[in-house]
C-alpha positions, 0 to 999 in steps of 0.5 A: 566490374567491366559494366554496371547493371542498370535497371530502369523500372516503367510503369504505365504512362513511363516515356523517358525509359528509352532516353534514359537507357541510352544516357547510361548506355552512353555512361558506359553502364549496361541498361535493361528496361523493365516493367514494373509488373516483371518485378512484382512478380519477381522481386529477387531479379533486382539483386542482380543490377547495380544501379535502380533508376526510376525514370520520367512519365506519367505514371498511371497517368498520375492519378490520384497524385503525381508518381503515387500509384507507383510509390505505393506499389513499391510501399506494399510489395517492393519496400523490403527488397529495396531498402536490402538492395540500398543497404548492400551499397547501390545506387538508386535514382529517380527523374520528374516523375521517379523522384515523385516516386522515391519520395513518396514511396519513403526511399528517400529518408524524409520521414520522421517519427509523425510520418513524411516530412517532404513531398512534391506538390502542383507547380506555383503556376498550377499548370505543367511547365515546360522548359530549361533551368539553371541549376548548382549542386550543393555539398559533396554528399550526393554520388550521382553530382561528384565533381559537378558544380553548374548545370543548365537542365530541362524540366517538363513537370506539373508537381515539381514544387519541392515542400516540407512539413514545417520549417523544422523539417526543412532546417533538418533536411538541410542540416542533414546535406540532402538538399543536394541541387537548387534552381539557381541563376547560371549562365544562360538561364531565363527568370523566374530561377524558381520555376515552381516555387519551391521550399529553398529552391530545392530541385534535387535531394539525395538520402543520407547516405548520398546512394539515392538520388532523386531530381526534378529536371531531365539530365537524359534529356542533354547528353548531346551538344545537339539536344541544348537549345541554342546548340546552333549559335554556341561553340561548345560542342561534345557530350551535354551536361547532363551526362556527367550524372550517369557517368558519376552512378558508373564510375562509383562502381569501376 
């Protein structure tokens, strides 16, 4: 396959789809941009990519809670074609507000047999935070963080706080190698490392099978050396960090 299909799934309030599409372009993968009204419409036009991405925003203006409108769209009307569309092998990921979405729409493999063992809940802080963090991927489980070990990302969230049931949940998704990226202390980073208080300094998890994705920090948000924000007094130059994770999603599929 000369070019993986990417489609990158807005809704009302999405505003990192264009980012986003550009980051894969960058990858090398072949980005379409799609409503999410298109694809209710018609659920088969997904069969036709290879990787979904839901990207960063405010969907629906994040009413009720973060990304809940959009999972519960996916939940009543979605959920069949998409839980086909991971069985045949491909790649799902989801950014801030997409990983809200995957979450909570059931995607991303935290419910159990007494209903949703995770979630993602208001900042410590109780306000919307804006800035960068250290992070380190943990295991070898997740496609989208192959070969990646540091990072130091932006974040831009209000209901970043990564949460579980119980403890027993926590242990089970952690056992399990789903706790794929944690808030830790890199090169460059400015305490508090936990920026929102979450459970294990969970930033990132994938699904048991490692094909879907979901993070709260904005790898589309460094792709460039220009995009860090001390670019101009270090010597490192070339592509951002964050770009790595969407060559990772195209490789898988060359």
């Amino acid at each position: 396959m000369a070019q993986p299909r990417i489609l990158i799934l807005r809704a009302p309030g999405t505003n990192c789809d264009v980012e986003t599409a550009h980051a894969f372009q960058l990858a090398g993968g072949q980005p379409d941009v799609l409503h999410l009204n298109r694809l209710l419409e018609a659920p088969q036009l997904v069969a036709e990519y290879q990787v979904l991405c839901i990207p960063g925003g405010f969907s629906y203006g994040d009413d009720i809670a973060a990304g809940r409108i959009f999972a519960n769209e996916i939940r009543h009307h979605l959920s069949e074609v998409l839980q086909e569309f991971r069985t045949a092998g491909k790649l799902l990921l989801g950014i801030c507000n997409g990983f809200q979405v995957l979450i909570k729409s059931g995607l991303l493999d935290t419910d159990d047999e007494t209903g949703p063992a995770a979630s993602l809940t208001w900042n410590d802080s109780g306000c919307f935070m804006d800035r960068w963090v250290g992070l380190k991927a943990a295991g070898d489980k997740c496609v989208f963080l192959s070969g990646m070990n540091e990072l130091y990302l932006p974040i831009a969230h209000a209901e970043g706080k990564f949460v579980t049931r119980d403890a027993a949940a926590l242990e089970r998704l952690d056992q399990a190698g789903q706790l794929v990226l944690r808030y830790a202390d890199v090169e460059g980073s400015i305490p508090p490392f936990n920026p929102n208080g979450a459970m294990h300094d969970v930033a990132g998890m994938c699904d048991t099978t490692g094909r879907v994705f979901g993070l709260m920090p904005h790898p589309e948000r460094f792709v460039d050396f220009t995009q860090h924000p001390s670019w101009t007094r270090r010597e490192v130059r070339g592509e951002g960090a964050g770009l790595a994770l969407f060559r990772n999603a195209v490789r898988y599929f060359n």
